[in-house]
Structure formats: structure tokens, C-alpha cells
VOGU-3710 file (C-alpha; in Angstrom, 3 decimals, decimal comma):
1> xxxxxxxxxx> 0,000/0,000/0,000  1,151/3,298/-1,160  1,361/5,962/1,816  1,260/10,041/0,990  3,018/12,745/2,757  1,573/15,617/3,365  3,835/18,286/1,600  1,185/21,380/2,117  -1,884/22,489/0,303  -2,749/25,471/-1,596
11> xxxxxxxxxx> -3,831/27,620/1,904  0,267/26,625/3,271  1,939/27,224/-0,290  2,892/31,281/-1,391  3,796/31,940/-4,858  5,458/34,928/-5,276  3,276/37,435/-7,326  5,943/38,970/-9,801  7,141/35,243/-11,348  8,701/35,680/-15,035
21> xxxxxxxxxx> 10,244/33,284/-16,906  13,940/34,840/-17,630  15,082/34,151/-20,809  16,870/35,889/-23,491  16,174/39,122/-24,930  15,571/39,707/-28,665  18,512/40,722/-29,993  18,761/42,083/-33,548  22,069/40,856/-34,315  20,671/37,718/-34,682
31> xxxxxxxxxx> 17,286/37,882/-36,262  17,290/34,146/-37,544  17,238/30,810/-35,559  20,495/30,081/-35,144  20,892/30,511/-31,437  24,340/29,041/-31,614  26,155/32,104/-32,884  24,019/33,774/-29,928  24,857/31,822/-27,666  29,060/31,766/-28,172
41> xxxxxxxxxx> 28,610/35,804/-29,033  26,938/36,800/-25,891  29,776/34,321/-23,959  32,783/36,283/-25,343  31,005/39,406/-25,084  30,730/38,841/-21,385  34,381/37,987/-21,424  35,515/41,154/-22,836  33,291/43,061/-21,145  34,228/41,313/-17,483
51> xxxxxxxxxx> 37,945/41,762/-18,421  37,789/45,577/-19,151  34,854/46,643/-16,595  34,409/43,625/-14,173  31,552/41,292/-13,521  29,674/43,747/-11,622  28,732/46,390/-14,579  25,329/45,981/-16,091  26,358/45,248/-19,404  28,421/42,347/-18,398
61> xxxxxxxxxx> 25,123/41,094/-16,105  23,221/41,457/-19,137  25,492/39,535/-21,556  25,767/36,669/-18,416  21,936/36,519/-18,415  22,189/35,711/-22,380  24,517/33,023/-22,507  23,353/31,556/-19,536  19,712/31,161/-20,669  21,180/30,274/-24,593
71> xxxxxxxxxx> 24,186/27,906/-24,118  23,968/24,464/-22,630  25,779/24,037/-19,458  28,467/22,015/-20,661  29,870/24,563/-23,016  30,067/26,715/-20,617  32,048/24,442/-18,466  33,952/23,262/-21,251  34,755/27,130/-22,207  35,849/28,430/-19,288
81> xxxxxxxxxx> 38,219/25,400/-18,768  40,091/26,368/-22,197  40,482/30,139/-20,989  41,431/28,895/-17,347  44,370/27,120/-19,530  44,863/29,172/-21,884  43,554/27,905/-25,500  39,795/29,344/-26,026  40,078/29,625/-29,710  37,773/33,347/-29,790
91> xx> 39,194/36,683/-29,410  38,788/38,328/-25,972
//
């Protein structure tokens, strides 16, 4: 026999009021589907921008929105290893 737990009910649960999904802008650079070129611009745009004004500047929090919501996690990880070593093949 299957027992339930009670997790709360719809009295006990909040939702906040202001949820948005957070995805990426439009952006008219790239007005097509290819999300790829997106995706890698937006990562070495935050780069460049992180290198010359620091993470903290809202340009740079805007580009890190972009490629977080557009690349897949992996090449992320997989980009930031090749700068940590030295051999990211774009131009920052």
C-alpha cells in the first residue's frame, strides 16, 4: 500500500506574485534561428566586457543573463576550462 506525505496544500503554499520566466532578450544581431552564434557571441562578449569593466557592470550582467539562458551548461564548463588554460580559440 502506497502511503502520501503531506507536503502542504494550496492555503500553506505562497507563490510569489511577480514570477517571469527569464530568458533571453531579442537581440537584432541575430534575427534568424540560429541561437548558436548567440549563444558563443553573448559568452565572449561577457568575457571582454568582465575583463575591461568587471563582472559587476550591467552590461556584463546582461550579456551573463544571455549566454546563460542560450548555451547548454556544458559549453560553458567546457569554455571556461580552455580560458582557465589558456587555448579558447575566440578573441577576448
Amino acid at each position: 500500500m502506497v502511503k502520501y506525505t503531506e507536503l502542504g496544500n494550496a492555503a500553506t503554499l505562497e507563490t510569489p506574485i511577480d514570477l517571469k520566466p527569464n530568458t533571453a532578450p531579442y537581440d537584432p544581431r541575430f534575427p534568424n534561428q540560429n541561437q548558436t552564434r548567440y549563444c558563443y557571441t553573448s559568452f565572449v562578449d561577457f568575457q571582454r566586457c568582465k575583463k575591461r569593466h568587471g563582472e559587476d557592470y550591467d552590461a556584463c550582467k546582461y550579456f551573463k543573463k544571455v549566454y546563460s539562458a542560450m548555451c547548454p551548461n556544458s559549453w560553458i564548463t567546457n569554455w571556461n576550462d580552455q580560458i582557465e588554460n589558456g587555448n579558447f580559440p575566440g578573441n577576448l
